[in-house]
N, C-alpha and C positions, 0 to 999 in steps of 0.2 A: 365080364360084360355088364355094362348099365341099361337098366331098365327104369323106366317111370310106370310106377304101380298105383293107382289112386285108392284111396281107402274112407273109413269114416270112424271117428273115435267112438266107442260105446265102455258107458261103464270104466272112462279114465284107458282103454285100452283100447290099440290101431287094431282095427280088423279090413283088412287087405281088400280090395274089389275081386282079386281074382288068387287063385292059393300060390303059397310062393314054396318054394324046394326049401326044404329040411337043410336049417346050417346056415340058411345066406343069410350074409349081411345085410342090412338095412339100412336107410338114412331116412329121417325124417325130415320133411321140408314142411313148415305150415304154411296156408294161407294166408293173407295180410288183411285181414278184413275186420270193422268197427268195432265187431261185437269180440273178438278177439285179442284185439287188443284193449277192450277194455275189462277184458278178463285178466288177462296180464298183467295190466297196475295193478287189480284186485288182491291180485297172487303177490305180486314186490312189495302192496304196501303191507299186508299181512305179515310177508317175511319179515320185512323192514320191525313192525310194529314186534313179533317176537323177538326178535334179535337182540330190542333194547331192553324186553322184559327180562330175559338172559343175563344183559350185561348190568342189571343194577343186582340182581342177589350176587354178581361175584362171581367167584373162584367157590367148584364147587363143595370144598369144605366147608366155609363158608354157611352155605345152603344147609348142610348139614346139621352143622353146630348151632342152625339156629332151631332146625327142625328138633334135634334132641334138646333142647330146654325147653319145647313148648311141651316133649315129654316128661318133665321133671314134674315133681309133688312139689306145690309152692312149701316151703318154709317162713315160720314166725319168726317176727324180729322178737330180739329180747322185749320191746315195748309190749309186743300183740301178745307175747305168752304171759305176762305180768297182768297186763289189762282181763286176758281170760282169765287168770287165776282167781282175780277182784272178782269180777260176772257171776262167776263158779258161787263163791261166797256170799255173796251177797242173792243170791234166789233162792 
């Protein structure tokens, strides 16, 4: 049996006008109205906008392998260890 139940969203969550039986299904139908819909691009273009940040690190190895070198110890070239040797010596 179909019923139309009217409700109001609070806190991201349908809270019903009226209590519904334990177990039933539900469908949700929104209203079409201005402010709604300009919450909805709000939400597409957000999605939209992480999606791309997603798709430039890659595949998420990738991701990874960049995050472990930025945990690496830098290392001297043979020049920088040469030049601290000079430094070393000379103070």
């Amino acid at each position: 049996m179909a019923a139309v139940i009217s409700g109001i969203v609070k806190g991201g969550l349908v809270v019903p006008s009226s209590p519904l039986p334990e177990g039933a299904r539900v469908e949700t139908l929104l209203g079409d109205s201005p402010e709604l819909q300009a919450e909805f691009r709000a939400w597409d273009f957000a999605s939209d906008t992480a999606l791309e940040l997603v798709e430039q690190i890659g595949k998420p190895e990738d991701a990874l392998a960049f995050w472990d070198a930025l945990q690496e110890t830098p290392r001297l070239t043979p020049a920088q260890k040469e030049l601290a040797r000079l430094m070393r010596g000379a103070i």
